[in-house]
C-alpha positions in Angstrom: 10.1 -10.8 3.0 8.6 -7.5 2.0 9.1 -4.6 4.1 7.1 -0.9 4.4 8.2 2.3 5.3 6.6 4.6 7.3 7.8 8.0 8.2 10.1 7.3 10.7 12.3 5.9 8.7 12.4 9.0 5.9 13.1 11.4 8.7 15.6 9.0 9.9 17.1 9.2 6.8 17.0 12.7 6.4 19.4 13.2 9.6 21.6 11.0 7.5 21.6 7.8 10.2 24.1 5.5 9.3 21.9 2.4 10.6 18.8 3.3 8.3 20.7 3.5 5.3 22.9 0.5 5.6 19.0 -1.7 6.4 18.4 0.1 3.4 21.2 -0.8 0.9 21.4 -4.6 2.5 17.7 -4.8 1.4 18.2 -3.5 -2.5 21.3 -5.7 -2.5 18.8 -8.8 -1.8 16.3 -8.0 -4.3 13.8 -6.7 -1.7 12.0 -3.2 -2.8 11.0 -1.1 0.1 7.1 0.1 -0.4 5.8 3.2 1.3 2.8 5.1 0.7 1.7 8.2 -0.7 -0.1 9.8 2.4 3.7 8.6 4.2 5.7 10.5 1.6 3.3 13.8 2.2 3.8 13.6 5.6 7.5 13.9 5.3 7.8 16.1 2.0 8.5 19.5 2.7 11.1 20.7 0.5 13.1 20.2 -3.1 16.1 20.3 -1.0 15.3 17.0 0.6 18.1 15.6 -1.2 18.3 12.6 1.5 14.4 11.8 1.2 14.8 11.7 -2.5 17.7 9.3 -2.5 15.7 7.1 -0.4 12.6 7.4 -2.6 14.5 6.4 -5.4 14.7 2.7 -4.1 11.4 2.8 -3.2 8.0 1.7 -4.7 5.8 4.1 -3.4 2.0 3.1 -3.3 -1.4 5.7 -3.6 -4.3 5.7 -1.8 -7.2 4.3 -4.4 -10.6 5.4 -3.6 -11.8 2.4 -2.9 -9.6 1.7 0.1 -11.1 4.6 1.9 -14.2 3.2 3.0 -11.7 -0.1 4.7 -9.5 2.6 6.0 -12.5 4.5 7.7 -13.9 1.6 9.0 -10.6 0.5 10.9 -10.5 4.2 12.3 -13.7 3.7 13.7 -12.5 0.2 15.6 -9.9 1.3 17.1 -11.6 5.1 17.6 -8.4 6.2 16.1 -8.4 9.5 13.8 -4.7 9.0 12.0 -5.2 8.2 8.1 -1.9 7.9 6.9 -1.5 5.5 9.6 -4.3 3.1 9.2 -3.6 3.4 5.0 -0.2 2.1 5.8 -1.1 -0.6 7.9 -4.0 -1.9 5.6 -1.4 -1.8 2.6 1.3 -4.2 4.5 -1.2 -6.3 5.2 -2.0 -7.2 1.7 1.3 -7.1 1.2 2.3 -9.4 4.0 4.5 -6.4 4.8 6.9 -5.8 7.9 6.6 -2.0 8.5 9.3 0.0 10.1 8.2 3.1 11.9 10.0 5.0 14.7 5.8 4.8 16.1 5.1 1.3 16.9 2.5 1.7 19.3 -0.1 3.7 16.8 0.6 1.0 14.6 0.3 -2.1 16.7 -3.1 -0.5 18.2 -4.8 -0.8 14.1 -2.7 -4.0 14.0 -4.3 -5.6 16.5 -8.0 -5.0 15.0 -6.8 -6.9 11.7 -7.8 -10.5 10.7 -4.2 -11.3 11.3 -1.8 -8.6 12.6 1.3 -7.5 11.0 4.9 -7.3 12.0 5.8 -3.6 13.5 9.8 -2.9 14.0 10.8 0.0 15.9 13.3 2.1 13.6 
């Protein structure tokens, strides 16, 4: 099982919740690496002094946005007459990935989730 982050789950762990990182450590202990994205991690990057975000990020695999994925991304905007980037990225990414993606968001998600050729797992954070 892989699993993707989205920015929920940063923030989430920046207020230091106890259920985020416990998920967290209980996945590393089992050998499963967290992915997020790079558009994710701008949304939530703000400061140096993220100390919490950075601790996160270090068990983390975080992925880019290749210029070649922007044309897919764009088109699965313009199906679901969305505008959100870093969202659509994300959900494109899991779904090569056979991801599950945690977001504190699910409905965003499940509304470009439903337009794939098969939709992906969304778990409320």
């Amino acid at each position: 099982m892989s699993v993707a982050y989205d920015a929920g789950v940063f923030v989430a762990a920046e207020r230091s919740d106890r259920q985020v990182w416990a998920d967290h450590r209980a996945r590393l202990e089992l050998g499963v690496v967290p992915t997020t994205t790079a558009p994710v991690l701008a949304e939530v990057s703000r400061s140096p002094r993220q100390v919490q975000l950075r601790r996160l990020l270090r068990g983390c695999h975080v992925l880019g946005f290749a210029p070649e994925e922007a044309h897919e991304v764009g088109a699965l905007l313009a199906q679901t007459g969305t505008s959100d980037v870093v969202d659509a990225h994300l959900v494109l990414r899991a779904l090569k990935a056979k991801s599950t993606v945690l977001t504190s968001d699910p409905d965003d998600l499940r509304q470009l989730s439903d337009r794939l050729p098969a939709p992906i797992a969304i778990q409320r954070v």
